[in-house]
Every structure is written in C-alpha cells, then in structure tokens.
mmCIF file of the C-alpha atoms, coordinates in Angstrom:
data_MODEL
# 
_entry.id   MODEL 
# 
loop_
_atom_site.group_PDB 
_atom_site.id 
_atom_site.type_symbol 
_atom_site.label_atom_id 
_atom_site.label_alt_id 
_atom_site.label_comp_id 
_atom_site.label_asym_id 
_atom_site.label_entity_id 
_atom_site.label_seq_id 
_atom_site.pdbx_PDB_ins_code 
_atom_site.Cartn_x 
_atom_site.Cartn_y 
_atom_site.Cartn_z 
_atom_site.occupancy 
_atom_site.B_iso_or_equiv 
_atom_site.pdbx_formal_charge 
_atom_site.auth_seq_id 
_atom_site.auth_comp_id 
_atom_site.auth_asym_id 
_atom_site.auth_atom_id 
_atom_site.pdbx_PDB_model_num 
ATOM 1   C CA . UNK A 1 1   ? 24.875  26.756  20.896  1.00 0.00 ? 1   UNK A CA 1 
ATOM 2   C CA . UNK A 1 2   ? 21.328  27.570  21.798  1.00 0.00 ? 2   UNK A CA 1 
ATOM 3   C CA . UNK A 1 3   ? 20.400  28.913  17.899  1.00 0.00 ? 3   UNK A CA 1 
ATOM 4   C CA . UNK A 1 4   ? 22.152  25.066  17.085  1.00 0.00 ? 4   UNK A CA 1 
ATOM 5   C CA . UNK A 1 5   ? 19.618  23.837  19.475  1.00 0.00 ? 5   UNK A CA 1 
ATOM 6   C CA . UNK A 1 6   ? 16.641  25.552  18.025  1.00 0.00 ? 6   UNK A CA 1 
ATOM 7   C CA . UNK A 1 7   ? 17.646  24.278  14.650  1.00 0.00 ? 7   UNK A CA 1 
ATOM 8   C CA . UNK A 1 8   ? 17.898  20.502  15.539  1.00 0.00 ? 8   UNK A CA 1 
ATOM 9   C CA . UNK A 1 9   ? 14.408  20.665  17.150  1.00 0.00 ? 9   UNK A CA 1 
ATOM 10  C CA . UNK A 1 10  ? 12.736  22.556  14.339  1.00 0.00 ? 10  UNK A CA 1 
ATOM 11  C CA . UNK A 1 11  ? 14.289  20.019  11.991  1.00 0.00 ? 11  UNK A CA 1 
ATOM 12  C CA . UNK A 1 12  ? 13.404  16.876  14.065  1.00 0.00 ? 12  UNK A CA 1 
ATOM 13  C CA . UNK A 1 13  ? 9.416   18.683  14.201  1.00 0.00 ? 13  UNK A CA 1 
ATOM 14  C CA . UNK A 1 14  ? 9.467   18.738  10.567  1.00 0.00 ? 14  UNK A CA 1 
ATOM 15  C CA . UNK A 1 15  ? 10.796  15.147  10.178  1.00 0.00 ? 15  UNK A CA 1 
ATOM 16  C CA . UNK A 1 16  ? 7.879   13.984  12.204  1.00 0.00 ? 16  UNK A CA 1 
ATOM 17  C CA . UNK A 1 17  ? 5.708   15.890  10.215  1.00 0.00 ? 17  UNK A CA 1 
ATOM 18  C CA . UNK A 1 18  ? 7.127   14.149  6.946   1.00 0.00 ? 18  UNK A CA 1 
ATOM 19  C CA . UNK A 1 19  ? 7.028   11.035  8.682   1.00 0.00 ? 19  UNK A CA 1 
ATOM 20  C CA . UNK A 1 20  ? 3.779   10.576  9.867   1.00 0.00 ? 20  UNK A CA 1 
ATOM 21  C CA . UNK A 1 21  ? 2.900   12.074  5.789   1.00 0.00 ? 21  UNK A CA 1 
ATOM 22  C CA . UNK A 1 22  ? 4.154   9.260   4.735   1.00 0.00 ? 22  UNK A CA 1 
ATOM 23  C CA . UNK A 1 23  ? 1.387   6.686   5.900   1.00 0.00 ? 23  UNK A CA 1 
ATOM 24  C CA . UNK A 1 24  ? -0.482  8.155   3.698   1.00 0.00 ? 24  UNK A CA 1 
ATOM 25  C CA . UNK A 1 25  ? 1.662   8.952   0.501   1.00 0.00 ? 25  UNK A CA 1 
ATOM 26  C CA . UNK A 1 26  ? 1.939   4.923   0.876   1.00 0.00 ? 26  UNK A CA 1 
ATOM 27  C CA . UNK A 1 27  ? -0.946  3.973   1.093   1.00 0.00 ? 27  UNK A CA 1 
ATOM 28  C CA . UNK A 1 28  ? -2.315  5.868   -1.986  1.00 0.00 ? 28  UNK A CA 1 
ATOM 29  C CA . UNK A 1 29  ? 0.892   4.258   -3.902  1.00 0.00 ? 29  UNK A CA 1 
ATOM 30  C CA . UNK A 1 30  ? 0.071   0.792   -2.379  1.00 0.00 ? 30  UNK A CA 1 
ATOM 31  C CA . UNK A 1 31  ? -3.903  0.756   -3.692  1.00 0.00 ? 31  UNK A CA 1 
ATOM 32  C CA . UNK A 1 32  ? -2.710  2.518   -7.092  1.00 0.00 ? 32  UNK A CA 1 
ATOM 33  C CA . UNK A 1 33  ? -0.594  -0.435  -8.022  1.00 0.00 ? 33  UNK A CA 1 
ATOM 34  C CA . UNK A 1 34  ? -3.054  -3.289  -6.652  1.00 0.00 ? 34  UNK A CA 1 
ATOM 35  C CA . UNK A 1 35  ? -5.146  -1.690  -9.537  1.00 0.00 ? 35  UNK A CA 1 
ATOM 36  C CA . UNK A 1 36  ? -2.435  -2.073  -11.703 1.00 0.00 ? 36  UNK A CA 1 
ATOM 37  C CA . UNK A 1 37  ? -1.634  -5.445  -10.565 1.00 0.00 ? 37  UNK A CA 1 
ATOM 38  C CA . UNK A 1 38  ? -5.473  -6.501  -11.622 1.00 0.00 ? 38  UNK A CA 1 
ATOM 39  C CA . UNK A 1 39  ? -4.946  -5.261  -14.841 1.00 0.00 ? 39  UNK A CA 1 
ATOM 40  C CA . UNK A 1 40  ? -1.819  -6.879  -15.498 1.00 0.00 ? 40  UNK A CA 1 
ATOM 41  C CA . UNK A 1 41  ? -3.787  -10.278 -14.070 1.00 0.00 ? 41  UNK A CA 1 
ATOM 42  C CA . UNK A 1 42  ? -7.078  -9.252  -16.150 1.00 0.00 ? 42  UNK A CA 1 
ATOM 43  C CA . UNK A 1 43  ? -4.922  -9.326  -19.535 1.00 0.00 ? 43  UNK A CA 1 
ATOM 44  C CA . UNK A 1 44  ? -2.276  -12.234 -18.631 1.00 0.00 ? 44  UNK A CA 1 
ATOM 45  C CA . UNK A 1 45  ? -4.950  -14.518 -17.679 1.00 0.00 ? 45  UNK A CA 1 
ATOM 46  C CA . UNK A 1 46  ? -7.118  -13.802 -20.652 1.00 0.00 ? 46  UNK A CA 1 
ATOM 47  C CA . UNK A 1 47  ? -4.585  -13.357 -23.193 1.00 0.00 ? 47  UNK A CA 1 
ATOM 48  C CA . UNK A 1 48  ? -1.301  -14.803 -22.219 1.00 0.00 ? 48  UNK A CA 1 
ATOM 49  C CA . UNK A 1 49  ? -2.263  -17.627 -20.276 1.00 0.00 ? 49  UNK A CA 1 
ATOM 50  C CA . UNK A 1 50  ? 0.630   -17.624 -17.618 1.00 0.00 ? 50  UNK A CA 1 
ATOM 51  C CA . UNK A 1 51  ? 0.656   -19.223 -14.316 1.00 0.00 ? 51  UNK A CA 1 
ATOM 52  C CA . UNK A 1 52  ? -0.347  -17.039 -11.656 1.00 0.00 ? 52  UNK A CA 1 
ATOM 53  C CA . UNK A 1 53  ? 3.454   -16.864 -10.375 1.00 0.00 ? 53  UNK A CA 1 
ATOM 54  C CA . UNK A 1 54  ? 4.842   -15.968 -13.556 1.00 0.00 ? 54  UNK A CA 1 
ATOM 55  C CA . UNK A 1 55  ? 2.014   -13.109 -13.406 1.00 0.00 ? 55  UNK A CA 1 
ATOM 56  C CA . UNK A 1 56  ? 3.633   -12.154 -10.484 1.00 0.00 ? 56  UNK A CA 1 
ATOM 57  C CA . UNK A 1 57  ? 7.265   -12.329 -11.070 1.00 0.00 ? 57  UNK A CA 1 
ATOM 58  C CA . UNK A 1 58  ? 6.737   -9.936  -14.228 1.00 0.00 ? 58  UNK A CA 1 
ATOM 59  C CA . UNK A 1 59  ? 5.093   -7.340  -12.124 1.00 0.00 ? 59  UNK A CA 1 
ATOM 60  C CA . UNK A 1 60  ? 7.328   -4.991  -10.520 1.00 0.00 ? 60  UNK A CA 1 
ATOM 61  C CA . UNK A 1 61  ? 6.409   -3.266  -7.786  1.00 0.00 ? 61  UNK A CA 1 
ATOM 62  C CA . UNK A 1 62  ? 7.768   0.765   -6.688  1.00 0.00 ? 62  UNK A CA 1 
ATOM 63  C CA . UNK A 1 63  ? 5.475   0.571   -3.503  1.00 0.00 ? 63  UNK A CA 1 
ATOM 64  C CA . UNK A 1 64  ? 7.234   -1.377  -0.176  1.00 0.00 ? 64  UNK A CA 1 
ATOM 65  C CA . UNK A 1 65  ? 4.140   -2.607  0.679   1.00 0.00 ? 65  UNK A CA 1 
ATOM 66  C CA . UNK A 1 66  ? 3.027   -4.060  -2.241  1.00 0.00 ? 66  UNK A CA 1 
ATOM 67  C CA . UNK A 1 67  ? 6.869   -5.976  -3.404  1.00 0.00 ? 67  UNK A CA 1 
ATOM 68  C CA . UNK A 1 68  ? 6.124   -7.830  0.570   1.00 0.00 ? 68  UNK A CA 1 
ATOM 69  C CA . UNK A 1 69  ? 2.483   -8.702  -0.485  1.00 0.00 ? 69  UNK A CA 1 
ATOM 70  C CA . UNK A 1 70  ? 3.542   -10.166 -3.767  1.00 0.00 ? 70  UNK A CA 1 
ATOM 71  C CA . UNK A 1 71  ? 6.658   -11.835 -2.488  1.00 0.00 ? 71  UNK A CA 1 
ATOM 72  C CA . UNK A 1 72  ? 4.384   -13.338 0.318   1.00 0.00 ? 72  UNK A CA 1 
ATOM 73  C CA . UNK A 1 73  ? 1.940   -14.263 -2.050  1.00 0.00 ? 73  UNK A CA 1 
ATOM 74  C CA . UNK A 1 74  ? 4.757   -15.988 -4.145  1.00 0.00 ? 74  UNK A CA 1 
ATOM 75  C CA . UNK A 1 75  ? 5.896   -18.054 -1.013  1.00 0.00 ? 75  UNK A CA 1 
ATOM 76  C CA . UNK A 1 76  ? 2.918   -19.189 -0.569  1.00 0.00 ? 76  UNK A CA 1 
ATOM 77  C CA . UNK A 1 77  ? 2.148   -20.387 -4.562  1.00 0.00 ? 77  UNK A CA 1 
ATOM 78  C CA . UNK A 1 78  ? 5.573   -22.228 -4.023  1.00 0.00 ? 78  UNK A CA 1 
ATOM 79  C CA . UNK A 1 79  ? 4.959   -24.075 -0.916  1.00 0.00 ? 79  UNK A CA 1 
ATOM 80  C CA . UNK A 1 80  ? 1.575   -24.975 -1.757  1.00 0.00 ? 80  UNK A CA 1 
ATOM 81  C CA . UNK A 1 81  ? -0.436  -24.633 1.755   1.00 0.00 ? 81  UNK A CA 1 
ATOM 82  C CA . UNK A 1 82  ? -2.953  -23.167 2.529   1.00 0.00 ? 82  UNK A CA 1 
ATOM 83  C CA . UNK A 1 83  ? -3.180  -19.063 2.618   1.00 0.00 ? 83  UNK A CA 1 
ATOM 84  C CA . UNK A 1 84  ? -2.944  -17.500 5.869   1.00 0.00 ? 84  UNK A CA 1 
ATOM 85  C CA . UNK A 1 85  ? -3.939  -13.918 6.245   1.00 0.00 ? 85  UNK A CA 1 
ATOM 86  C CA . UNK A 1 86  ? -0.962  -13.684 9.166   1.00 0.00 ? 86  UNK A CA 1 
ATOM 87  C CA . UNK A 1 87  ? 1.425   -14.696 6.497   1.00 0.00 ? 87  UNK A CA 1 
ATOM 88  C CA . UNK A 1 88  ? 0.278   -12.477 3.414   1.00 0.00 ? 88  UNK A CA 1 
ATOM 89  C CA . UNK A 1 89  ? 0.094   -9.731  5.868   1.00 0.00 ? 89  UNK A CA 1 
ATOM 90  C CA . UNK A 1 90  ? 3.793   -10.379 7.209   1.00 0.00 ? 90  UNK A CA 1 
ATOM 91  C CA . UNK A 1 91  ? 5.127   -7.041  7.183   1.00 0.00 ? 91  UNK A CA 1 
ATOM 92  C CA . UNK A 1 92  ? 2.411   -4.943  5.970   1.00 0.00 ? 92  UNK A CA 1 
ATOM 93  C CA . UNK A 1 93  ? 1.157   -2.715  8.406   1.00 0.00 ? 93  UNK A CA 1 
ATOM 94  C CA . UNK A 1 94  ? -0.383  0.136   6.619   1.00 0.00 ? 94  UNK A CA 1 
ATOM 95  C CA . UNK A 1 95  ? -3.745  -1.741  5.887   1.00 0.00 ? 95  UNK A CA 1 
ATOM 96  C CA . UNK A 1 96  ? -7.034  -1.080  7.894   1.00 0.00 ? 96  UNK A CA 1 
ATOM 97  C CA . UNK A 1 97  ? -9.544  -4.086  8.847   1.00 0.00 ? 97  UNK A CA 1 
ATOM 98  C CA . UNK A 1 98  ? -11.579 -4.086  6.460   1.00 0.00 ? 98  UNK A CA 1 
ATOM 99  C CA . UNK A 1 99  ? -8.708  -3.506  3.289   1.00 0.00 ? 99  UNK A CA 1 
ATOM 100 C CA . UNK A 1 100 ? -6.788  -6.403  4.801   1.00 0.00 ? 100 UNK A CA 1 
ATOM 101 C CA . UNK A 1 101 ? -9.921  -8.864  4.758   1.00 0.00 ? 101 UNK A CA 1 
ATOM 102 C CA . UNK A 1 102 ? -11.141 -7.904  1.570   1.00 0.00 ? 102 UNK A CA 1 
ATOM 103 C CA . UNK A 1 103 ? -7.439  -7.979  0.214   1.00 0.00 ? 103 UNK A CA 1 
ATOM 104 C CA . UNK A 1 104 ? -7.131  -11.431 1.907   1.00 0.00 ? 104 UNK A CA 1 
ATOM 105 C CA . UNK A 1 105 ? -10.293 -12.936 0.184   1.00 0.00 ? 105 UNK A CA 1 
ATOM 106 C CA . UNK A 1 106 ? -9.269  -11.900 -2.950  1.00 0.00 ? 106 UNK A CA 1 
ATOM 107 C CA . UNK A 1 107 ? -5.775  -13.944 -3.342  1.00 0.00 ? 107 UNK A CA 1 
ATOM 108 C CA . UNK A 1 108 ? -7.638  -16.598 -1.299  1.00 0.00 ? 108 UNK A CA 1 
ATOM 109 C CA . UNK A 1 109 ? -9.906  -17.094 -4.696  1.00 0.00 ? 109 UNK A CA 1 
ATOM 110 C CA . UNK A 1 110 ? -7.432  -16.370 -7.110  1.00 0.00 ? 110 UNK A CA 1 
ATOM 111 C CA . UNK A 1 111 ? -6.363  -19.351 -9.073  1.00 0.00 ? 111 UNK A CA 1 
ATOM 112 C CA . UNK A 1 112 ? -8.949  -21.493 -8.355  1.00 0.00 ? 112 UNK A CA 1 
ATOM 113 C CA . UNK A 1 113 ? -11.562 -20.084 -11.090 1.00 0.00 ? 113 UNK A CA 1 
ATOM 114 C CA . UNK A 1 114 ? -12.042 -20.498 -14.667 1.00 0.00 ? 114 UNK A CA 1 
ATOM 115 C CA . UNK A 1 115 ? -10.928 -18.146 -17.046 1.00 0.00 ? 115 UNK A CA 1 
ATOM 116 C CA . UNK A 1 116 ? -14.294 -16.303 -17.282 1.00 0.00 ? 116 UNK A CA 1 
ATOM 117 C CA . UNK A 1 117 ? -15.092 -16.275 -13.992 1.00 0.00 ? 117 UNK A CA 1 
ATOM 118 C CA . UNK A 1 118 ? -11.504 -15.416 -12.704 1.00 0.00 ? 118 UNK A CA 1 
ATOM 119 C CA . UNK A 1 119 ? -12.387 -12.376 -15.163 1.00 0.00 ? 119 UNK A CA 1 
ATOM 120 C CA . UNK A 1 120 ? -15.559 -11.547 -13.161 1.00 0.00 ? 120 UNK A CA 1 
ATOM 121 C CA . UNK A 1 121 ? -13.969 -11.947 -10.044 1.00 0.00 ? 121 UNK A CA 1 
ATOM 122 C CA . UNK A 1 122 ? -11.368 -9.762  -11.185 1.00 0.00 ? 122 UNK A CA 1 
ATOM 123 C CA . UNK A 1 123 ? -13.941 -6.930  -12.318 1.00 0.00 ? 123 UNK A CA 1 
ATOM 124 C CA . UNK A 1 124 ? -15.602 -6.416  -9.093  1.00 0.00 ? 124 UNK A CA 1 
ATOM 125 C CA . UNK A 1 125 ? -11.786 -7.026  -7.119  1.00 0.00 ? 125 UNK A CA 1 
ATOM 126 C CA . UNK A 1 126 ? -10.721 -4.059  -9.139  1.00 0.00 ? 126 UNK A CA 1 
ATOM 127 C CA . UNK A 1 127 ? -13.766 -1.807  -8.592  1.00 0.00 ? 127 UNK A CA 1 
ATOM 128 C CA . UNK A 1 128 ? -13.599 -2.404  -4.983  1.00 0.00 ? 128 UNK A CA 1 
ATOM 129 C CA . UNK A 1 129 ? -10.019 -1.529  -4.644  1.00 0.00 ? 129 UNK A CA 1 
ATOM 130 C CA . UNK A 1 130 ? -10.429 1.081   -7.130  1.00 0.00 ? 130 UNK A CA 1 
ATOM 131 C CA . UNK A 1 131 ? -12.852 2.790   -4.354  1.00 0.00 ? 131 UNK A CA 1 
ATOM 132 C CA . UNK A 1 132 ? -10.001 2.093   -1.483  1.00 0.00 ? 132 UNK A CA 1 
ATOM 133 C CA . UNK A 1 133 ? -7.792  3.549   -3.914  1.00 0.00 ? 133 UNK A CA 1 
ATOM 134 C CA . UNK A 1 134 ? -9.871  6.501   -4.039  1.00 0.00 ? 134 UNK A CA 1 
ATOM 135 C CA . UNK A 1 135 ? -10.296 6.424   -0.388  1.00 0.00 ? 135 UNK A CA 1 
ATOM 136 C CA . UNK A 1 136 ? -6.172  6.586   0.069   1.00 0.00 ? 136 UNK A CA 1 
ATOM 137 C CA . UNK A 1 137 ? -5.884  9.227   -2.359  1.00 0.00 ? 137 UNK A CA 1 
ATOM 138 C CA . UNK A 1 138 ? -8.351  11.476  -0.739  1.00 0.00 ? 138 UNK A CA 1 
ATOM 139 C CA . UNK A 1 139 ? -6.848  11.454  2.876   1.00 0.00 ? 139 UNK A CA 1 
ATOM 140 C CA . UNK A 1 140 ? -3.349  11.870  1.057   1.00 0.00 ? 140 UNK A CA 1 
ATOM 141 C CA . UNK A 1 141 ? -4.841  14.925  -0.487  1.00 0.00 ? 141 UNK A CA 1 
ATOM 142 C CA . UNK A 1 142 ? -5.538  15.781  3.055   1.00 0.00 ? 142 UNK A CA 1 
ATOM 143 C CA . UNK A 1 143 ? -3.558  14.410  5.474   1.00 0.00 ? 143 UNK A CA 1 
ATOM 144 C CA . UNK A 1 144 ? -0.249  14.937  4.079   1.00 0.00 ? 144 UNK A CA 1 
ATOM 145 C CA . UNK A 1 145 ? 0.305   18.708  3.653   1.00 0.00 ? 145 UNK A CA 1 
ATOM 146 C CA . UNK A 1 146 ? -1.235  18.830  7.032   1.00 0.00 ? 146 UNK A CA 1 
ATOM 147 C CA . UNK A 1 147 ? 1.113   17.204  8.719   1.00 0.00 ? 147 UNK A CA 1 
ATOM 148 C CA . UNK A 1 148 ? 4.285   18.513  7.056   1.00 0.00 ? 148 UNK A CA 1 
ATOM 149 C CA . UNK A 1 149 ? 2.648   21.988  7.633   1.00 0.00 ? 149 UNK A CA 1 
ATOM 150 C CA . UNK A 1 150 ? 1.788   21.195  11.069  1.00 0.00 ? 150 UNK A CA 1 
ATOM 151 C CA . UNK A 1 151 ? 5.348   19.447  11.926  1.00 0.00 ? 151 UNK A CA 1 
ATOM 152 C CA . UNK A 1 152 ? 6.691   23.336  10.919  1.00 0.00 ? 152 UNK A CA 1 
ATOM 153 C CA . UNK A 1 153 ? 4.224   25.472  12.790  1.00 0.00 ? 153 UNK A CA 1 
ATOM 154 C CA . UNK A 1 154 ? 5.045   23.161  16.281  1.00 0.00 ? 154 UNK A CA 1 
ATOM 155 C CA . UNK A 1 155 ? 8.666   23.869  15.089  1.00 0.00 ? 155 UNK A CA 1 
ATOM 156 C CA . UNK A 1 156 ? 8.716   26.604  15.031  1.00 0.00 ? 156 UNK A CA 1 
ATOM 157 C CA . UNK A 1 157 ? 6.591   27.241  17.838  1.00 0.00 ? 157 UNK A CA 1 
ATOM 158 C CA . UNK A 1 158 ? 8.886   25.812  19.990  1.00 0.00 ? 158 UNK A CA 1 
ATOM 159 C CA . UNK A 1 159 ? 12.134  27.840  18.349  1.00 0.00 ? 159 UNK A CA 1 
ATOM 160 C CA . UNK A 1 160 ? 10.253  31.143  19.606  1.00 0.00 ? 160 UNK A CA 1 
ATOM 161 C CA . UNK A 1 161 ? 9.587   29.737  22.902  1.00 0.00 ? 161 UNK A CA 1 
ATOM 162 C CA . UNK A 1 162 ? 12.870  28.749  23.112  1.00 0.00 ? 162 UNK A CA 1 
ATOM 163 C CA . UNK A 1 163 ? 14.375  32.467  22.064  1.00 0.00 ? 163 UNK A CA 1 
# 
C-alpha cells in the first residue's frame, strides 16, 4: 500500500511538472502560427483578394489559443461592432501585457487599409510577432525540460522521504 502511495505522488509531481511545461510549449505554438496566419493574410490580400473572414475561415489552426482568437475575431467581423480587447481575449490566457496590446492593435487596424498599406502594416505586424515568437521559443527551450525535470527530482524526493 505504501510503495502504491509513493507511486501516485511521484506520478502526480511529474504531471505538475508537464503541466506547468505546457504554458510554454503553447505559447511558442500560439506565436508560430500568428506568423503563419500573416502570411496566409500577406498573400490572400495581395493575390486572392478575399474578405478578411474568408481569410480566416481557410486558416486552420492546431494551437487552442489561436482557433479562440480567430473564432473571436470572426464573431466580431459578423456582428459588426466595434473590437473589444475583453472579447478577442475571451479565453486566452496565456498572453502577457504587452503581447495582448500589441496583438489587440493589430486586428483593430486590419481591414480598414488599402491593399498596400494593409501590406506594410502587415510587414512590421509580422516582424514584431516574429520577435515574440522568438521570445516564446526561447523560454520553451528553457522552461520546459526544467520543469518536467524538476516535477521528477521533487518526486522523487518525496518517494525517498517517504521510504
């Protein structure tokens, strides 16, 4: 019963470990496909010329994060009101400050540009979430083995206390 024990809580240490890795994992997934996403934009807009919802219903999405952004976004091309960072943001809670303002005033401009300066805007949009991108990727690098590693030395830390 006790070496039972000692196995659940080692597990459940190393589940908390993965768990908390996971912020991270997401976030680098989340940034890598808002770069994709701009591309996708950067070429429909100047190529195809779709409406900005069609954009957006031909993008699919792997990351969580991103599918509730776009959806969010799409609400808010259908109802046609104004954009409300509470709303975009509804169920996104993986963003710091400063990514969720920046993020904000980007869809707040999209749309309303011409095609060559929706281009520009996209340019710079990119390169700045190219560099949170980088950002996410870095402190997944980091972060992530740390934590799984860390959620099995506390394991089994307590396991030998325990014995």
């Amino acid at each position: 019963m006790k070496l039972l024990l000692i196995i659940l809580i080692f597990l459940v240490c190393v589940s908390i470990g993965y768990f908390l890795s996971r912020k991270y994992s997401s976030r680098k997934k989340f940034f890598a496909e808002l770069v994709m996403l701009l591309e996708k934009l950067d070429t429909d807009i100047n190529f195809s010329k779709q409406k900005l919802a069609e954009i957006f219903k031909g993008f699919n999405a792997n990351s969580k994060e991103l599918a509730t952004l776009k959806q969010n976004f799409l609400n808010y091309l259908s109802l046609n009101e104004q954009l409300a960072k509470d709303k975009l943001f509804e169920g996104i809670t993986l963003l710091k400050d400063e990514e969720r303002e920046t993020i904000f005033r980007f869809f707040e401009e999209l749309g309303k540009l011409d095609v060559y300066n929706q281009t520009k805007q996209l340019s710079a949009s990119k390169e700045r979430f190219q560099s949170f991108c980088n950002t996410a990727c870095e402190e997944a690098k980091k972060f992530c083995p740390l934590y799984i590693k860390l959620g099995i030395v506390v394991g089994l830390l307590v396991a030998v206390l325990l014995i």
